[in-house]
PDB file of N, H, CA, C and O in Angstrom:
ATOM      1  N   UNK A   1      91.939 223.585 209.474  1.00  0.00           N
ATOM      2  CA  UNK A   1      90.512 223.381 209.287  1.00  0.00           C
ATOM      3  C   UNK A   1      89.989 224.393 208.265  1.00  0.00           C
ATOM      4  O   UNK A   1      90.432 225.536 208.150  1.00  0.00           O
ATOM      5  N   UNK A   2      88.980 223.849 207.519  1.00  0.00           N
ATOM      6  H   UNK A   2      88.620 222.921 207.613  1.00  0.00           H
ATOM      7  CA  UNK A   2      88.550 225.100 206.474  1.00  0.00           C
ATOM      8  C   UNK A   2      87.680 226.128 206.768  1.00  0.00           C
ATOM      9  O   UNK A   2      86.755 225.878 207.541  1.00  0.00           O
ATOM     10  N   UNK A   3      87.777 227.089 206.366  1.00  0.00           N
ATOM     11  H   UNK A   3      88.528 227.292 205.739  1.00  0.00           H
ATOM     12  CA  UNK A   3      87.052 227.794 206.416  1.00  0.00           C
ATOM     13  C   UNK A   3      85.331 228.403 206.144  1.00  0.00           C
ATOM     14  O   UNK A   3      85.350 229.467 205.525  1.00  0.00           O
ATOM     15  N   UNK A   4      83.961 227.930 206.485  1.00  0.00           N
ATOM     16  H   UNK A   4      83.946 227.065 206.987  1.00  0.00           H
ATOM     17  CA  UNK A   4      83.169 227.721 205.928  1.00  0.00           C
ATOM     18  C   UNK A   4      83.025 229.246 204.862  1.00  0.00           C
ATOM     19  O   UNK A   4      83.561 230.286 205.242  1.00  0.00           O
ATOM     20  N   UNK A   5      82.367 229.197 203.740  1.00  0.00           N
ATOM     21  H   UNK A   5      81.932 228.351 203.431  1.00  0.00           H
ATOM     22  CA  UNK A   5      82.337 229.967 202.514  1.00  0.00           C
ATOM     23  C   UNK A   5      81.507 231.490 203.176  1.00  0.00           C
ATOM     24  O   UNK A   5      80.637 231.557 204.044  1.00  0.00           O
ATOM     25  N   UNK A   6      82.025 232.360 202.554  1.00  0.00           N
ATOM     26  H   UNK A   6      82.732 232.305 201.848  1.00  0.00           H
ATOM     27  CA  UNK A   6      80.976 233.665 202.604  1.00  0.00           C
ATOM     28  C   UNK A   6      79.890 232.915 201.745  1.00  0.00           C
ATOM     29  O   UNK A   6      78.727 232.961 202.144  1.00  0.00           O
ATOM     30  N   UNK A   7      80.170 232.279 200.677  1.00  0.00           N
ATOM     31  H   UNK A   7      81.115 232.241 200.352  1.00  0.00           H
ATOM     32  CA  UNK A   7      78.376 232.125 199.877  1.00  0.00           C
ATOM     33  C   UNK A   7      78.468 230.725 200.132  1.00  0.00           C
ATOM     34  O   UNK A   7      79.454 230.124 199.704  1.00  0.00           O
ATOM     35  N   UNK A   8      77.598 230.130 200.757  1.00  0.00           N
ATOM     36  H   UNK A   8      76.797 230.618 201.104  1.00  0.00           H
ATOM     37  CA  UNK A   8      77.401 228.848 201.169  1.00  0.00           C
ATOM     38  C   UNK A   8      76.821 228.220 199.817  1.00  0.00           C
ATOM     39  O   UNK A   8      77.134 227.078 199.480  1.00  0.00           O
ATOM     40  N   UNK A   9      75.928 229.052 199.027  1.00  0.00           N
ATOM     41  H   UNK A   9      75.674 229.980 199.301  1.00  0.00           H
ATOM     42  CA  UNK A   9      75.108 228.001 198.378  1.00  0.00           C
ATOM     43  C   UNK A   9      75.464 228.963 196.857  1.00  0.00           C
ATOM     44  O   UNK A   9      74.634 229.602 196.213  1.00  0.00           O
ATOM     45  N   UNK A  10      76.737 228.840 196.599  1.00  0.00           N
ATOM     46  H   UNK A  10      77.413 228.320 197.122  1.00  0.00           H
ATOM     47  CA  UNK A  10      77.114 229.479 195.355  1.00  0.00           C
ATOM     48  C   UNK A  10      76.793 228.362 194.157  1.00  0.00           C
ATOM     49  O   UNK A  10      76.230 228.585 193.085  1.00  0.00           O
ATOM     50  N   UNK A  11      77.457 226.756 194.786  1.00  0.00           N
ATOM     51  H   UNK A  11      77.914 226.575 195.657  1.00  0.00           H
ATOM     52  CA  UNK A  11      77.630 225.720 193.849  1.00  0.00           C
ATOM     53  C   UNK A  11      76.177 226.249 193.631  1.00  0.00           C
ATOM     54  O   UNK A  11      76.269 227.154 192.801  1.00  0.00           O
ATOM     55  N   UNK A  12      74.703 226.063 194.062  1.00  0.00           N
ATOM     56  H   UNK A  12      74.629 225.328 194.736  1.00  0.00           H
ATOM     57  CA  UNK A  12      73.740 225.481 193.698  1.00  0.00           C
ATOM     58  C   UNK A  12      72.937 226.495 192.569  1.00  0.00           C
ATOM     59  O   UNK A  12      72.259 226.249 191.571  1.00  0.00           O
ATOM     60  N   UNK A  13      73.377 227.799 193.268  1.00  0.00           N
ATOM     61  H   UNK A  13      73.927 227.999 194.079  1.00  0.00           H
ATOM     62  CA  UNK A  13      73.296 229.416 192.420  1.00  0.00           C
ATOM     63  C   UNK A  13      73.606 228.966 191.079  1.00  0.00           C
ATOM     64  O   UNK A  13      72.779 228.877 190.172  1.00  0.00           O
ATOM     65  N   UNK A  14      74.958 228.659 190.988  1.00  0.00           N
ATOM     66  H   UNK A  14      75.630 228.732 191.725  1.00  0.00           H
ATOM     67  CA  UNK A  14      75.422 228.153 189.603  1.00  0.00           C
ATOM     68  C   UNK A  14      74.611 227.104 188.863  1.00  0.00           C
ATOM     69  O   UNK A  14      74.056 227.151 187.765  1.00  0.00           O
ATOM     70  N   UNK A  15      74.690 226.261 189.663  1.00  0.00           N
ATOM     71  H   UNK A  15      75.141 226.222 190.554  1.00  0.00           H
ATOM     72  CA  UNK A  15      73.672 224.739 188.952  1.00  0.00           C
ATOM     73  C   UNK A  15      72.105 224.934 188.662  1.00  0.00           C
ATOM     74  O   UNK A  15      71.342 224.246 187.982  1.00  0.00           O
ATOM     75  N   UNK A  16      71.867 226.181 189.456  1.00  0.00           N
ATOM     76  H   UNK A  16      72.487 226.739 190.008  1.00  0.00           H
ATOM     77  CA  UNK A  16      70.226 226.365 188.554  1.00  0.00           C
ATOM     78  C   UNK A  16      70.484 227.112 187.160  1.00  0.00           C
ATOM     79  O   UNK A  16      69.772 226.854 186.189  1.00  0.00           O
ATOM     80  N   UNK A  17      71.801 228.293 187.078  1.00  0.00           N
ATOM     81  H   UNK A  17      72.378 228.502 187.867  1.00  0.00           H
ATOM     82  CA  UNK A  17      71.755 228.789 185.944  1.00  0.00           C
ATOM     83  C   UNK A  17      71.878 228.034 184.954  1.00  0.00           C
ATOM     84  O   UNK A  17      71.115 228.115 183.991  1.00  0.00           O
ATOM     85  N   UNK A  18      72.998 227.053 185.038  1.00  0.00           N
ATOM     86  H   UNK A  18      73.618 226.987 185.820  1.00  0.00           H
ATOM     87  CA  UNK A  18      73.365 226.173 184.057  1.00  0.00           C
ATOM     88  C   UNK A  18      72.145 225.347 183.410  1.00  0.00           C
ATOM     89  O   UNK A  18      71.932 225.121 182.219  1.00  0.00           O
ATOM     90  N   UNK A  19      71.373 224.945 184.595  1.00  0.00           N
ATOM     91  H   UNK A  19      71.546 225.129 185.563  1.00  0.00           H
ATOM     92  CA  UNK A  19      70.244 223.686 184.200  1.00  0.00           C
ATOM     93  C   UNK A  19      69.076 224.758 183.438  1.00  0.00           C
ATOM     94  O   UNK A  19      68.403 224.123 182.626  1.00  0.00           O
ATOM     95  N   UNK A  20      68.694 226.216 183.520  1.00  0.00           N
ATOM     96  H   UNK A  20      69.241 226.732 184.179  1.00  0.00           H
ATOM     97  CA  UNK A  20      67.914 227.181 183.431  1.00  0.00           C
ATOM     98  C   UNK A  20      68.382 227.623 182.002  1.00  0.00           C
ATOM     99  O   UNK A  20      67.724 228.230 181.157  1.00  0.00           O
ATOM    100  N   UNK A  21      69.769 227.140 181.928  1.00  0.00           N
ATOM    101  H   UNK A  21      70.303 226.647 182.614  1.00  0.00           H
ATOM    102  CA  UNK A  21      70.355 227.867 179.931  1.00  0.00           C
ATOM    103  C   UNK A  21      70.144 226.819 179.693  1.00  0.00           C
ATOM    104  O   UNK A  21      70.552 227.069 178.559  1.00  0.00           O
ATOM    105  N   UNK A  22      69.790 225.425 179.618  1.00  0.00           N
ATOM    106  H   UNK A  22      69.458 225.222 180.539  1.00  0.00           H
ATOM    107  CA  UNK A  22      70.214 224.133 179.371  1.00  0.00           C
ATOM    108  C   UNK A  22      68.528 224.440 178.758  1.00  0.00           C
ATOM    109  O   UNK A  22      68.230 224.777 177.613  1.00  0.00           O
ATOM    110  N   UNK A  23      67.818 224.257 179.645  1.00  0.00           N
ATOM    111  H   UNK A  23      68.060 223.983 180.576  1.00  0.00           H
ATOM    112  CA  UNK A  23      65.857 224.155 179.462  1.00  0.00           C
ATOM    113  C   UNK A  23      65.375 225.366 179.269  1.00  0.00           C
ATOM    114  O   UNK A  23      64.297 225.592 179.819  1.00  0.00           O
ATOM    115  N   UNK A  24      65.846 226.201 178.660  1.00  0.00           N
ATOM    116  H   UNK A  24      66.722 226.018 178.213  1.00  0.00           H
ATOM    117  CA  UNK A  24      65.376 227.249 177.649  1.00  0.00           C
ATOM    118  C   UNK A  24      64.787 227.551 178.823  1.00  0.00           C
ATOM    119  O   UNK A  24      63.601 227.236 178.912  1.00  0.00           O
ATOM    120  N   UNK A  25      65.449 228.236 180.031  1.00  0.00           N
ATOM    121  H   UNK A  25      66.413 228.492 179.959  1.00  0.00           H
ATOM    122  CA  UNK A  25      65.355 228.781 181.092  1.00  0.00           C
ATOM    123  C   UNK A  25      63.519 228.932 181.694  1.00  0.00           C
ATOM    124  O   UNK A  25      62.999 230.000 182.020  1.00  0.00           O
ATOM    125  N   UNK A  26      62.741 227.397 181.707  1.00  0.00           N
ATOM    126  H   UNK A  26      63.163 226.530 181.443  1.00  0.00           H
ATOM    127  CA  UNK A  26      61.840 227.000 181.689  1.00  0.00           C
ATOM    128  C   UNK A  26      62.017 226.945 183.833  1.00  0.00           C
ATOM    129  O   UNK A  26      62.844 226.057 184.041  1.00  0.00           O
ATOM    130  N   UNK A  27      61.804 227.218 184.464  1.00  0.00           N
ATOM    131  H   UNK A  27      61.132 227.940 184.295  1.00  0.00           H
ATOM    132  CA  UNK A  27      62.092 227.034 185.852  1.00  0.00           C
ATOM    133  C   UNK A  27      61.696 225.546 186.204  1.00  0.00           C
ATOM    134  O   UNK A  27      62.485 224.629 186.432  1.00  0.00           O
ATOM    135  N   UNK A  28      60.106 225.479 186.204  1.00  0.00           N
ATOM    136  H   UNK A  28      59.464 226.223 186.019  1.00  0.00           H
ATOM    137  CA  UNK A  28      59.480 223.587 186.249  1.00  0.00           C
ATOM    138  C   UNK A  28      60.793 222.597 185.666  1.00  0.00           C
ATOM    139  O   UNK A  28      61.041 221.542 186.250  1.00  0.00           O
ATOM    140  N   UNK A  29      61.440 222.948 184.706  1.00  0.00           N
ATOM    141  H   UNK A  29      61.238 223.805 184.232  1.00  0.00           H
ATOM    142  CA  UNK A  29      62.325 221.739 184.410  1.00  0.00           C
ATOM    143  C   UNK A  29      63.339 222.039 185.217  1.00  0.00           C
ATOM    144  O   UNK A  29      64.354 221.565 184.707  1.00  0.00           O
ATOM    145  N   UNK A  30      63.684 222.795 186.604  1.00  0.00           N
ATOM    146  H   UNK A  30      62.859 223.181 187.019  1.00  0.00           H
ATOM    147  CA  UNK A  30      64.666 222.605 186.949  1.00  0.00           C
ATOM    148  C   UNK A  30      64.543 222.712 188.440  1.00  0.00           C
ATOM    149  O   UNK A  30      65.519 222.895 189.168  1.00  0.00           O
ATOM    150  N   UNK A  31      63.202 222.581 188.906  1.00  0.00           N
ATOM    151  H   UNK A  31      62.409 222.433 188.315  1.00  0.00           H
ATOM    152  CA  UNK A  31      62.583 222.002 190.072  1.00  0.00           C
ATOM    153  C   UNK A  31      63.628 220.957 190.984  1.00  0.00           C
ATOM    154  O   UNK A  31      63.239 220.849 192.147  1.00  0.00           O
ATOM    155  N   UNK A  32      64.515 220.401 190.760  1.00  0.00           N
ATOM    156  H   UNK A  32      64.831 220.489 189.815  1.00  0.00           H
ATOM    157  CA  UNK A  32      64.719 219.404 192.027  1.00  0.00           C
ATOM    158  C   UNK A  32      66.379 220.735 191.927  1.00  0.00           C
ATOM    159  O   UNK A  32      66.372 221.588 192.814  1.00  0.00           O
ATOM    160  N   UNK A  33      67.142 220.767 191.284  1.00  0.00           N
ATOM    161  H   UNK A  33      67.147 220.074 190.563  1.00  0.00           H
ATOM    162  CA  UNK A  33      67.744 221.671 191.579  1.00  0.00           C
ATOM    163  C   UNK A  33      67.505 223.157 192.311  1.00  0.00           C
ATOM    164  O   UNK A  33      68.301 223.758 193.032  1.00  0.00           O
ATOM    165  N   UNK A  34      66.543 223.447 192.019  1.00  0.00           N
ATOM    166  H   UNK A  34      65.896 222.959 191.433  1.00  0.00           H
ATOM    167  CA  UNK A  34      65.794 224.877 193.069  1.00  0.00           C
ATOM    168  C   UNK A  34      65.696 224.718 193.964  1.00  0.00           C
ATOM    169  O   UNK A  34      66.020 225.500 194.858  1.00  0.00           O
ATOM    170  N   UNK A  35      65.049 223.285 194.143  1.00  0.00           N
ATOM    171  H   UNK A  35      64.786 222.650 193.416  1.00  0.00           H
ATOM    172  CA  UNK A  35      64.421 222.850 195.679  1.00  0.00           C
ATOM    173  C   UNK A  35      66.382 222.971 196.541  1.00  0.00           C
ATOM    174  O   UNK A  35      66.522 223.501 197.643  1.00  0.00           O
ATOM    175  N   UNK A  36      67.603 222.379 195.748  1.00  0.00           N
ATOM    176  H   UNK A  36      67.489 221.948 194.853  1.00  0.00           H
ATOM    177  CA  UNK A  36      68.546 222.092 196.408  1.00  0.00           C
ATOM    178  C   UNK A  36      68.893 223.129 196.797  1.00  0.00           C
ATOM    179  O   UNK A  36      69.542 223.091 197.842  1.00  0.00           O
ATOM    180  N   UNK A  37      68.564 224.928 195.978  1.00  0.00           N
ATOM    181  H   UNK A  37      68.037 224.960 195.129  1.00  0.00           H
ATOM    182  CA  UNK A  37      68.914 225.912 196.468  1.00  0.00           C
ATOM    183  C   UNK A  37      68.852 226.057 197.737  1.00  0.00           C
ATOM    184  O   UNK A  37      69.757 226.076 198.571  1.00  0.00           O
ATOM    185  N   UNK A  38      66.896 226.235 197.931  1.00  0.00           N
ATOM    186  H   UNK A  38      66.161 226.219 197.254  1.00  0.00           H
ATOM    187  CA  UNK A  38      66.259 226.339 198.978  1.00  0.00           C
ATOM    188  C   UNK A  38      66.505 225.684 200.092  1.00  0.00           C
ATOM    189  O   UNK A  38      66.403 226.225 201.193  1.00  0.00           O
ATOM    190  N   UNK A  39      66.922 224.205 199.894  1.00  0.00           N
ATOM    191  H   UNK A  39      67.004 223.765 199.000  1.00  0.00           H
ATOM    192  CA  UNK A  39      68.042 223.462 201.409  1.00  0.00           C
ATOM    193  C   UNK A  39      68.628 223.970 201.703  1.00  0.00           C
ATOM    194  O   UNK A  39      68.786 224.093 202.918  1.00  0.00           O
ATOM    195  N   UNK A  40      69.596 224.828 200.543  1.00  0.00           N
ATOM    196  H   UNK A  40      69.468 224.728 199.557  1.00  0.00           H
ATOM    197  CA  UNK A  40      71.197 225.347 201.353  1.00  0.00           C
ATOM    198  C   UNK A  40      70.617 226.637 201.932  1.00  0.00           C
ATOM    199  O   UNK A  40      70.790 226.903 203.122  1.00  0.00           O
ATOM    200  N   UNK A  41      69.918 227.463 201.097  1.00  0.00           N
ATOM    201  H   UNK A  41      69.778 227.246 200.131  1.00  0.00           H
ATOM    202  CA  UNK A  41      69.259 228.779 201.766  1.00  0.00           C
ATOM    203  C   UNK A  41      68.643 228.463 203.709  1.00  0.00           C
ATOM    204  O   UNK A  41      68.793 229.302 204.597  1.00  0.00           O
ATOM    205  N   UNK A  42      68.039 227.190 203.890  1.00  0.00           N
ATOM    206  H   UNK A  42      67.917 226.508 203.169  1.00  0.00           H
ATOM    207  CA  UNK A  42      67.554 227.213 205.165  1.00  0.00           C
ATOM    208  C   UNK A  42      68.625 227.052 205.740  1.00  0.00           C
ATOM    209  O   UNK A  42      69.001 227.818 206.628  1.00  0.00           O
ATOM    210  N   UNK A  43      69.330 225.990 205.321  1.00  0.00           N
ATOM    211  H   UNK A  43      69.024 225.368 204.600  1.00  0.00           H
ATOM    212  CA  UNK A  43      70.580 225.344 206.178  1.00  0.00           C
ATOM    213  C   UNK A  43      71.411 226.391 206.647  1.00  0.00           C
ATOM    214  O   UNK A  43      71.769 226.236 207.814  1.00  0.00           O
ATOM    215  N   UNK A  44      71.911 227.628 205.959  1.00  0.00           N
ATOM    216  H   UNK A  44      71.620 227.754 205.011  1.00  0.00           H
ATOM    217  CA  UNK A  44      72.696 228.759 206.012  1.00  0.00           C
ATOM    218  C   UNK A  44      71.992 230.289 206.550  1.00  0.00           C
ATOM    219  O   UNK A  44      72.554 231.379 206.649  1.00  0.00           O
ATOM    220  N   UNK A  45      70.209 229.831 206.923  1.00  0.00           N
ATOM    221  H   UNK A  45      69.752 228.946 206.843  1.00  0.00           H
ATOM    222  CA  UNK A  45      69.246 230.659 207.637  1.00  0.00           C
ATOM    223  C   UNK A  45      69.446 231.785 206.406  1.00  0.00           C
ATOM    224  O   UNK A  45      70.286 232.665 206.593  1.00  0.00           O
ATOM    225  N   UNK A  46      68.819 231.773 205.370  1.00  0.00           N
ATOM    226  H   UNK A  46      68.136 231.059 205.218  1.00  0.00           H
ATOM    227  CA  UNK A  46      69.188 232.655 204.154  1.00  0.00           C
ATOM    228  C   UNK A  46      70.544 233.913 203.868  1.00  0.00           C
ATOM    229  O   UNK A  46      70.677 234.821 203.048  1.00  0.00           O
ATOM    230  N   UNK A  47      71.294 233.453 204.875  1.00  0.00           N
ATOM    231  H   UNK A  47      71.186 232.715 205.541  1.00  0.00           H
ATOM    232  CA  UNK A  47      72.685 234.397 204.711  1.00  0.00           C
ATOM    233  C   UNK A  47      73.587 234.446 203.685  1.00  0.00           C
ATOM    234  O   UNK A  47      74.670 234.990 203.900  1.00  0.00           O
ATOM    235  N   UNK A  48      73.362 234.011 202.679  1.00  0.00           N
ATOM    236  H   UNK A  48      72.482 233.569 202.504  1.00  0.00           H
ATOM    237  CA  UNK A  48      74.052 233.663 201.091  1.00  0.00           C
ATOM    238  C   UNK A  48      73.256 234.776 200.404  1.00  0.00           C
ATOM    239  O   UNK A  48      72.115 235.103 200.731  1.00  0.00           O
ATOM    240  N   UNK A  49      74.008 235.348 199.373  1.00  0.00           N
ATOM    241  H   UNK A  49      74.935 235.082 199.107  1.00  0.00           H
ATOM    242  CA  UNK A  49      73.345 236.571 198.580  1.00  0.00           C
ATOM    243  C   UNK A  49      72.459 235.694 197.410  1.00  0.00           C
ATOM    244  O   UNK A  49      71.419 235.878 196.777  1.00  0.00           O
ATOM    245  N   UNK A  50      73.599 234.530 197.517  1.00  0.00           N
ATOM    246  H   UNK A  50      74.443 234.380 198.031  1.00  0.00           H
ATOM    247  CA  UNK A  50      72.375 234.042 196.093  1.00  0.00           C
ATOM    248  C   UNK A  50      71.134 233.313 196.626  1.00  0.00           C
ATOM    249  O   UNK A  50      70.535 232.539 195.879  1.00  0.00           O
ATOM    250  N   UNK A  51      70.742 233.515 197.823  1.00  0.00           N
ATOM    251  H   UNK A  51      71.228 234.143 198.430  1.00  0.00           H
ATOM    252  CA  UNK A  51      69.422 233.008 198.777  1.00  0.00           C
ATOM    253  C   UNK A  51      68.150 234.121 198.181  1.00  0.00           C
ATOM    254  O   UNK A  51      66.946 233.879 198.270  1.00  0.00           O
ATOM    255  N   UNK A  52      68.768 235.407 197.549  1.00  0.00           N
ATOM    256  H   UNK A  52      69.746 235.604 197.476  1.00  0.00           H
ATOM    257  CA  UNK A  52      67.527 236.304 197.445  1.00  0.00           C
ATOM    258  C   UNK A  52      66.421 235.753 196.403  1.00  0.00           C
ATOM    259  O   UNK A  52      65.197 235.816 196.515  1.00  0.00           O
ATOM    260  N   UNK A  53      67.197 235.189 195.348  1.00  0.00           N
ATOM    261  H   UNK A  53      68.192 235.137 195.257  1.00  0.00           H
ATOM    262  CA  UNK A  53      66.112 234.750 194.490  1.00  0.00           C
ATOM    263  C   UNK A  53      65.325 233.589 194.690  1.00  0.00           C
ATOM    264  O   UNK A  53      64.483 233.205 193.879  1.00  0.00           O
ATOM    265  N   UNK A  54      65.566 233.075 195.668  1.00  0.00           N
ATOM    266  H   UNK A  54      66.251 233.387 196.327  1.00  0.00           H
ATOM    267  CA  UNK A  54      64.630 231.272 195.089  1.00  0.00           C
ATOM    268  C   UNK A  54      63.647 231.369 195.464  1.00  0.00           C
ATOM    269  O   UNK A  54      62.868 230.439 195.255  1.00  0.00           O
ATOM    270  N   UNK A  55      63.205 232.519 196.189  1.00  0.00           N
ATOM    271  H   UNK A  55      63.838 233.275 196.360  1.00  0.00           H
ATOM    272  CA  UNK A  55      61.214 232.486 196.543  1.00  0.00           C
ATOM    273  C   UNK A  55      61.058 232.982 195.005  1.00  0.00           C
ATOM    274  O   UNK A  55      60.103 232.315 194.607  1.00  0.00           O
ATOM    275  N   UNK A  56      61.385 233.600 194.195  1.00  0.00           N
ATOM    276  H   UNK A  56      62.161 234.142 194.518  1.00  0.00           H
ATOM    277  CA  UNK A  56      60.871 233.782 192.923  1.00  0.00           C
ATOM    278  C   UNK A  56      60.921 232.747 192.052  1.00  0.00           C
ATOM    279  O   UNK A  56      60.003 232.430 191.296  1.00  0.00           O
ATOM    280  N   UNK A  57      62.084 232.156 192.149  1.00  0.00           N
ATOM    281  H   UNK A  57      62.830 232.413 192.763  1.00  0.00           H
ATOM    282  CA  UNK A  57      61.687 231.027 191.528  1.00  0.00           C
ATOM    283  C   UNK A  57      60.942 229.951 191.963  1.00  0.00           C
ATOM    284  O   UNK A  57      60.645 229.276 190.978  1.00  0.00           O
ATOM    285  N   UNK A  58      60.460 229.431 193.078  1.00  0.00           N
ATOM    286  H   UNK A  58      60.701 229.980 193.879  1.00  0.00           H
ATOM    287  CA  UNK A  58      59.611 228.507 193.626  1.00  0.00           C
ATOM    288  C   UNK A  58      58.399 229.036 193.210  1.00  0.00           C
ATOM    289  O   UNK A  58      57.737 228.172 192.634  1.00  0.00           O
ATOM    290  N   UNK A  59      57.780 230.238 193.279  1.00  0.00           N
ATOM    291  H   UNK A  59      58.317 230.939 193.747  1.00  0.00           H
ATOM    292  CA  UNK A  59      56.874 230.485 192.694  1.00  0.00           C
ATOM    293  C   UNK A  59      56.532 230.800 191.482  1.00  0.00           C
ATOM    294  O   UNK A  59      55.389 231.038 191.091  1.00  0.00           O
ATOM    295  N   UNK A  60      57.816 230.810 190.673  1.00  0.00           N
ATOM    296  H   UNK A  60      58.744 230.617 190.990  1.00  0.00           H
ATOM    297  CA  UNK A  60      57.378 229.950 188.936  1.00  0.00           C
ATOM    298  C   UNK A  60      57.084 228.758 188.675  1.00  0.00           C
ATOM    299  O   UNK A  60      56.531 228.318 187.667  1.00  0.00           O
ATOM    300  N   UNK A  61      57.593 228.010 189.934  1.00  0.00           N
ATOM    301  H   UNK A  61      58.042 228.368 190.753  1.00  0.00           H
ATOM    302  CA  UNK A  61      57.393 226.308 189.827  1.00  0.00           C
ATOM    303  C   UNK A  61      56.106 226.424 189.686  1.00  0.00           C
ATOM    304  O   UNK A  61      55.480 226.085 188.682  1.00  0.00           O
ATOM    305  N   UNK A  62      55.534 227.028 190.937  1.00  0.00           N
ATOM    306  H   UNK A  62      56.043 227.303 191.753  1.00  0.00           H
ATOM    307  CA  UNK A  62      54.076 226.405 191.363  1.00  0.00           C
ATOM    308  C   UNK A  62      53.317 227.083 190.237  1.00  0.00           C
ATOM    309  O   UNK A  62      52.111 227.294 190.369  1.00  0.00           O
ATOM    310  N   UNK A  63      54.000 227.450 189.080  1.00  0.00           N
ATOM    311  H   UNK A  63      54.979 227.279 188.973  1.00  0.00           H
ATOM    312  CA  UNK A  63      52.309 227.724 188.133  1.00  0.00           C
ATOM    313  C   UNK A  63      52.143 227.290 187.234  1.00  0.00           C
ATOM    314  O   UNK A  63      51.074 227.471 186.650  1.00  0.00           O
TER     315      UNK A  63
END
């Protein structure tokens, strides 16, 4: 059986940077990916290191 990950939500860590170099690291254009952070962050009760940032970025969305 596998082992669940020390960083649960690494894939998604990665997939905002990528989408964030992609859109001239604009955050609003990468809104549905953030939001996917923030799933894995609850789902994993924020125990992933890359969980620290996405309240900063949710609140670049909202402006």
């Amino acid at each position: 059986m596998a082992q669940p990950s020390k960083e649960p939500c690494k894939k998604e860590a990665c997939d905002i940077q990528s989408c964030l170099s992609k859109n001239n690291f604009l955050p609003k254009r990468c809104q549905k990916v953030i939001e996917l952070l923030q799933s894995c962050c609850e789902k994993c009760n924020y125990e992933s290191t890359h969980c620290a940032s996405v309240s900063a970025l949710l609140k670049q969305i909202a402006k």
